[in-house]
C-alpha positions in Angstrom: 24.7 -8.0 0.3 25.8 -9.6 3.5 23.8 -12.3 5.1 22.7 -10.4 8.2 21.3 -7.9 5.2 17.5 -7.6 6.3 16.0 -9.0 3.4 12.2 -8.3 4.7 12.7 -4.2 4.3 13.5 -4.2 0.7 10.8 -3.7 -1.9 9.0 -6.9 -2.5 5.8 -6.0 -3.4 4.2 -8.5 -6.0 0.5 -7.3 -6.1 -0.6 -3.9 -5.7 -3.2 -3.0 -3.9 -5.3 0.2 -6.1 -8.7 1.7 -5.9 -10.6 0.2 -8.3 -12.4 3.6 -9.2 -8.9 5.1 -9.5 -8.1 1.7 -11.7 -10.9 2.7 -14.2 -10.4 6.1 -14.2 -6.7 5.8 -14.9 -7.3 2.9 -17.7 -10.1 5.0 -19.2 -7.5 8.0 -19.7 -9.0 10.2 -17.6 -6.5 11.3 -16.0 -3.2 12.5 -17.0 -1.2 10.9 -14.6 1.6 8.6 -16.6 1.6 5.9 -13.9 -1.8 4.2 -11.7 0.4 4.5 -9.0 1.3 8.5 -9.5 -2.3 9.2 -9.3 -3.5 7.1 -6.6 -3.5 8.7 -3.5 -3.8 5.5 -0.5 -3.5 5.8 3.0 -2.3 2.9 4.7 -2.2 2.6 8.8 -3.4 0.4 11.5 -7.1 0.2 12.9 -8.7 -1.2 16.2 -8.7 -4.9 14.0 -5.9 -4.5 11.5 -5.0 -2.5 8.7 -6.5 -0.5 6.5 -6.1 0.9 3.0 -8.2 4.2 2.3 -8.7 6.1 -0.8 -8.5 9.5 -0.2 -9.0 10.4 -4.2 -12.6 8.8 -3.6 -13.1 8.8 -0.1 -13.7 4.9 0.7 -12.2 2.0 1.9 -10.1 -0.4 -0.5 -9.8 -3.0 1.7 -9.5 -3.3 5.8 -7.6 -6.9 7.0 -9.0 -8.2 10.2 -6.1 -9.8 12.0 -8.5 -11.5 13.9 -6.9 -10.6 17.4 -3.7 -11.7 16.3 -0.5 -9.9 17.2 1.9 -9.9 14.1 5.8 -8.9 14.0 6.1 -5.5 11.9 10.1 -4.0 11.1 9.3 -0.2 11.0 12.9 0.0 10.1 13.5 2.2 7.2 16.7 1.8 4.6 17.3 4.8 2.6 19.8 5.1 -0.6 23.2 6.7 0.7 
């Protein structure tokens, strides 16, 4: 990849974030999704203090990150597989 390759839009996710009632269901085999991340079902988006994650399998918050007033830098640019 070239060096002016934006780095920051691959997939570098290192710790998922799950529903911890999805977590135990899935791990208790109730469910036959074959992945955690198949049956999850997470909204992510932008609130009046940051960003939440919502569970819509369960209907509940899975965590909310107060930015504190801060303004951060966010790429919504999207690379797609030619």
């Amino acid at each position: 990849m070239s060096d002016d390759f934006p780095q920051n839009l691959l997939n570098s996710i290192s710790h998922q974030i799950v529903c911890s009632k999805c977590e135990a269901e899935f791990l208790a085999g109730l469910t036959d999704s074959a992945s955690l991340q198949s049956y999850s079902q997470l909204d992510v988006g932008f609130t009046d203090i940051g960003l939440q994650v919502w569970c819509r399998r369960h209907d509940g918050n899975v965590a909310h990150i107060d930015f504190d007033g801060n303004t951060l830098q966010t790429d919504f640019r999207c690379l797609e597989k030619k």
